[in-house]
N, C-alpha and C positions, 0 to 999 in steps of 0.2 A: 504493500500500500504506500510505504512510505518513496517507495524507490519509482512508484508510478508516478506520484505526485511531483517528486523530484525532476523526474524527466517531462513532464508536462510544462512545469515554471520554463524547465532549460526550453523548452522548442516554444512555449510563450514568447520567452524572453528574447530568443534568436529572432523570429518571426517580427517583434517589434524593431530589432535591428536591422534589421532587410528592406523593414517597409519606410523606415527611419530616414528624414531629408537629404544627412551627414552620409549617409551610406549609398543612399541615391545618385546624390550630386555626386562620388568619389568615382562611382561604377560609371556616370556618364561619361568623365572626365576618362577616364581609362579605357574607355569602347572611344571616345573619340581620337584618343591620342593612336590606336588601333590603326584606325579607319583612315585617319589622317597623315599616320606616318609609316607604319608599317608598311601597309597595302600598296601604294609609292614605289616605295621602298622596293616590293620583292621586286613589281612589276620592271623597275627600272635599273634590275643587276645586270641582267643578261644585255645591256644596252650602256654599259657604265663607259662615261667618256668624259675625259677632265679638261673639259673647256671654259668652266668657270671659275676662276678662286680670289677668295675672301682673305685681304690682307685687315688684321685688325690690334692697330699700337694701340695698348693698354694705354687707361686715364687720360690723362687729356684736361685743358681747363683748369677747373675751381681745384678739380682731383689729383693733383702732382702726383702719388702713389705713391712709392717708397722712397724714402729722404736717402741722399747720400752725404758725404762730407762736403763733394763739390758738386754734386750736381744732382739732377730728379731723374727720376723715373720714367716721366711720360715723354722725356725731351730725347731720351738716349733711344727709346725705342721706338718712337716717331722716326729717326733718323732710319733705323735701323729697317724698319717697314717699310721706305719709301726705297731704298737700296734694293730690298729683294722685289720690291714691283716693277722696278725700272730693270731692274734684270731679265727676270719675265717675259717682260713686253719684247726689249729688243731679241729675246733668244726663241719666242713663241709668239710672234701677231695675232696666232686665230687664238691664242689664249686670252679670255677678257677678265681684267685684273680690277677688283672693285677695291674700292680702300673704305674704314668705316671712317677715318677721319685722316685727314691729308695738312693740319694744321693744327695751333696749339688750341683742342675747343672741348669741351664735355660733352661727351655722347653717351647715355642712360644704358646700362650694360642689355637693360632687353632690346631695345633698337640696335644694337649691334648682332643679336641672333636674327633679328627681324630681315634688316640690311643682306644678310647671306639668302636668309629663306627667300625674299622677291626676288635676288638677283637669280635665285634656282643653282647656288653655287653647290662644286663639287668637290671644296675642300675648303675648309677654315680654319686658317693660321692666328692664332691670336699671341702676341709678343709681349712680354712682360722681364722683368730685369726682379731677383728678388731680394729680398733680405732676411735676415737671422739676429736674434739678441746676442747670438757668439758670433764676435767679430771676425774669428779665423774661416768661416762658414765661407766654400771656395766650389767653383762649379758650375755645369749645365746641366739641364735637367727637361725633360719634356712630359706634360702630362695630358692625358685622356681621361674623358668622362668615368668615373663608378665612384665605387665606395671609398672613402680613404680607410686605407687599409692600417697605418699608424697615425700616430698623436703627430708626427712630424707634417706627413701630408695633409690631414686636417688644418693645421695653424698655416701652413701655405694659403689652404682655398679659404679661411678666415679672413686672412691677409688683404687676397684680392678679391673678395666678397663682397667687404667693408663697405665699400663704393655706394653699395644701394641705400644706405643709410642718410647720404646727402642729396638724392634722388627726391622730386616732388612724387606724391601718393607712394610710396614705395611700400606701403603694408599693402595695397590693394594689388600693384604692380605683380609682386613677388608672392604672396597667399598662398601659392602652389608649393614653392621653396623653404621646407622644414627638413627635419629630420626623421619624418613621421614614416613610417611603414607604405605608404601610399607615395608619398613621394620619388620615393628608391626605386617601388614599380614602375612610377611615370619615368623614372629616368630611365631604367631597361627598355622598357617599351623602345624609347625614342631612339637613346645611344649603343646599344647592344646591337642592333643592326648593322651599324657603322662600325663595330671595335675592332673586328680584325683588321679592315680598312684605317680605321685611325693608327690602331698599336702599329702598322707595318708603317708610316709613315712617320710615327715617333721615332721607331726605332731605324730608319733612316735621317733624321735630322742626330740622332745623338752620335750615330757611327762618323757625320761628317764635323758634329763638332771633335771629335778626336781627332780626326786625320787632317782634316781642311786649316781649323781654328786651333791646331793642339790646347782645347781646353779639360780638363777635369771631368768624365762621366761620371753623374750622379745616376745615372738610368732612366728608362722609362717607367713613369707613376700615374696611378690612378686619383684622384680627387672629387667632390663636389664644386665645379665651378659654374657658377649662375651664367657666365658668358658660355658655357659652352652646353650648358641645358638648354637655352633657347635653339640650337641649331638644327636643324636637319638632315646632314651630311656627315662625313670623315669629318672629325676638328679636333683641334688639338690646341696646346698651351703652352708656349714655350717661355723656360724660365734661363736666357740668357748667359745669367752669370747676377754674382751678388755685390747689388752695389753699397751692401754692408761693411762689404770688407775694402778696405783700402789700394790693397795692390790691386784687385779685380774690379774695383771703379777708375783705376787711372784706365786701365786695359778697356774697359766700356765707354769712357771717354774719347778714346783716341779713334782719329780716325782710321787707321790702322783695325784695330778693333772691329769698329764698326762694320768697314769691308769684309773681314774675313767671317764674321759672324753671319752677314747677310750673305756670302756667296757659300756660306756653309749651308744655310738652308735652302739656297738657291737647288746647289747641288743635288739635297735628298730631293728636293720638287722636280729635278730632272730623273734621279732614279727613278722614284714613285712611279714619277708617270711613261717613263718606258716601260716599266711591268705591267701598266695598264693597256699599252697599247698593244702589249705581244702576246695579253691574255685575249682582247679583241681579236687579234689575229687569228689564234690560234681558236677560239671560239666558233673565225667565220669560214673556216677553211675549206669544211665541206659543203661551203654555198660561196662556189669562186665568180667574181663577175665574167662576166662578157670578154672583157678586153685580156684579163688574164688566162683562160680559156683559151682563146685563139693565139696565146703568145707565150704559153707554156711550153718549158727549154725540156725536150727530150732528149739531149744530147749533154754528157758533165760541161759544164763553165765554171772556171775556176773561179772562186768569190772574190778575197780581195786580194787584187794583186802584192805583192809582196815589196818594200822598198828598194829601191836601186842602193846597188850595193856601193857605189860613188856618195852614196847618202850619208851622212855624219849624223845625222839629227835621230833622235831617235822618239822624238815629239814630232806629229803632224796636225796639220788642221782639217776640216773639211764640212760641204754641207748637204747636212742629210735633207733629200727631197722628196721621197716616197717610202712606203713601205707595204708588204705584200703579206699573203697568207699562201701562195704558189711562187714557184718562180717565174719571174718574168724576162724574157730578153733584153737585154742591155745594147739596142738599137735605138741610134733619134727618134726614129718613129716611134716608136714606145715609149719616149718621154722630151714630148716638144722640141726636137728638132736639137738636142742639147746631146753633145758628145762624149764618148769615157767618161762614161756613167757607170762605176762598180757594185757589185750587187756582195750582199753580205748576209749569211746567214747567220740569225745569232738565236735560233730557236729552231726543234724540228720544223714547225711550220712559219715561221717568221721572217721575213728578209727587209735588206735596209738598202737604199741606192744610195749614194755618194756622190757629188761631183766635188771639182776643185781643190784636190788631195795637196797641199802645200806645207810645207815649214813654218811659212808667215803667218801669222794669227790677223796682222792687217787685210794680209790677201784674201780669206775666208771670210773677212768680213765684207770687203769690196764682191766677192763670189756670192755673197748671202744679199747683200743689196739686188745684185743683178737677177739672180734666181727668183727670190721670192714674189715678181710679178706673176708669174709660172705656177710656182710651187707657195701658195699662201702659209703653208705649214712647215716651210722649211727651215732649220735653223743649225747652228755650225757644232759640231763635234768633237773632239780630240781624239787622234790614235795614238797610243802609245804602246813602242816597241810591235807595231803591227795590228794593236785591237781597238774597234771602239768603247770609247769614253768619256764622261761627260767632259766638255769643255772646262770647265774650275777646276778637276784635277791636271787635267794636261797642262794647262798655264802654270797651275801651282808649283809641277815639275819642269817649266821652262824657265821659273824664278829660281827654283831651285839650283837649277846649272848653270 
């Protein structure tokens, strides 16, 4: 009797929470985030193509962000933002580069998710510089949407959190952003689609701060960041270096610095998205067009020719103009009328054409001006000792010697 009654109160009591406003509103919120982001989401994997990305410098304005001895926050990665955009543009034209702010101004952290979502971006970078109560605190570090997993990453996304607290209506704004059980779901919903896509792009910006910037890996981390909950897409957080510590704010100051830092991200931005494009490749391989079809090599051609042996250089430059899912003959007619055109295989099904194979990093530029009426998507390469490579490392090794 007692154990009937018992269980009647519980399914009472459940039944009043089910029908309950608090519970209603949480389940619509959650079917919508569904519907809204998921469903998107699957539709538009099989189609994944990185033509749009979201540059976004931390603070800005009223909001300096983290104090240094000599300098702020929002001014170093302002700089630092506008570097890897201009990078971009000249190395990718059909890439459309949006900035959420391009000047010293306060821009509300959810309009910075907003800003990506209309633009329908396919990746978002957001730049921050950080700090530590322990001044020896030394490092780069990149983070993606989850849980923080220690007390360390938490006081990071506190850090850069802050912000919404000098926000007009910000309790209304932000409502959604607690630490409640409902919350964590809404963020899986959203950023769990996008994580393996984010973590692989984290962990190409931290490999090139090692090699590019020789800075300090702190790893790739997970957090709560309000900018990066609003998003859509791949997004990520990157935490520069600390301009807590003194040595590592001269090094964020400099412009020295600052180049090596933006063409460190440059760089993962060029990895990333060649793995995106030789997975499209190799995705459309058994649906070849027209023109590749009628122009597929049944005979071996060799890929890429090998350097003259009167060659000293062991850096080249060049610019890539096409690329294919079959092979395709390396005749003008097959690509505008343009000569010694080298074909490169760099996947089972993947190939890359070349022109303009030089020493000169000037001359591939001149090469790249001239092509890209032709070739809208064409942009310049580095071979080194024979392979391609992203252009930043091939220079980095031309400074080198």
């Amino acid at each position: 009797m007692a154990v009937g009654f018992f269980l009647e109160y519980q399914m009472g009591f459940l039944y009043k929470f089910l029908i309950s406003k608090i519970f209603l509103e949480r389940l619509t919120i959650l079917t919508c985030c569904v519907v809204v982001f998921i469903f998107p989401v699957l539709a538009q994997e099989k189609a994944e193509v990185l033509r749009t990305v979201v540059i976004d410098a931390g603070h800005g304005g009223k909001d300096a962000g983290a104090p240094g001895l000599h300098s702020k926050e929002k001014d170093i990665v302002l700089d630092i933002s506008l570097r890897l955009g201009e990078l971009i543009r000249q190395q990718y034209p059909a890439v459309d580069v949006v900035f959420t702010r391009q000047k010293d101004v306060f821009v509300d952290l959810s309009k910075r998710g907003d800003i990506a979502n209309k633009a329908q971006a396919n990746l978002f970078i957001s730049i921050h510089a950080n700090a530590n109560p322990k001044k020896t605190a030394f490092g780069s570090e990149t983070y993606v949407m989850g849980n923080s997993k220690t007390e360390e990453n938490m006081a990071v996304a506190k850090l850069e959190n802050a912000v919404i607290l000098i926000e007009d209506d910000y309790t209304e704004r932000y409502e959604g952003f607690d630490n409640s059980t409902e919350s964590y779901i809404y963020f899986s919903l959203v950023q769990n689609a996008y994580l393996n896509q984010s973590l692989s792009f984290a962990a190409e910006v931290q490999e090139q701060f090692k090699t590019t910037a020789s800075r300090i890996d702190r790893g790739v981390k997970q957090a709560n960041f309000v900018v990066l909950w609003k998003t859509a897409m791949p997004s990520v957080l990157i935490e520069v270096g600390f301009i807590s510590n003194e040595e590592e704010e001269k090094y964020l100051m400099s412009k020295a610095g600052k180049e090596q830092l933006a063409l460190s991200i440059f760089n993962a931005f060029c990895s990333y998205k060649s793995k995106i494009d030789e997975r499209n490749a190799a995705s459309s391989a058994s649906i070849p067009s027209r023109e590749e079809e009628q122009s597929e090599i049944r005979a071996n051609t060799p890929p890429v020719r090998p350097a003259p042996e009167t060659q000293s250089h062991t850096v080249e430059f060049c610019v890539q103009i096409a690329t294919s899912a079959k092979p395709i003959e390396t005749t003008p007619y097959n690509f505008k009328k343009y000569k010694e055109v080298e074909r490169i295989q760099s996947a089972p099904n993947f190939y890359k054409y070349i022109v303009g194979r030089t020493s000169s990093y000037d001359k591939a530029q001149d090469t790249w001006k001239k092509v890209r009426a032709d070739f809208k998507d064409a942009f310049i390469m580095g071979i080194v000792n024979g392979q391609l490579t992203p252009v930043g490392d091939a220079l980095k090794k031309v400074n080198r010697e």
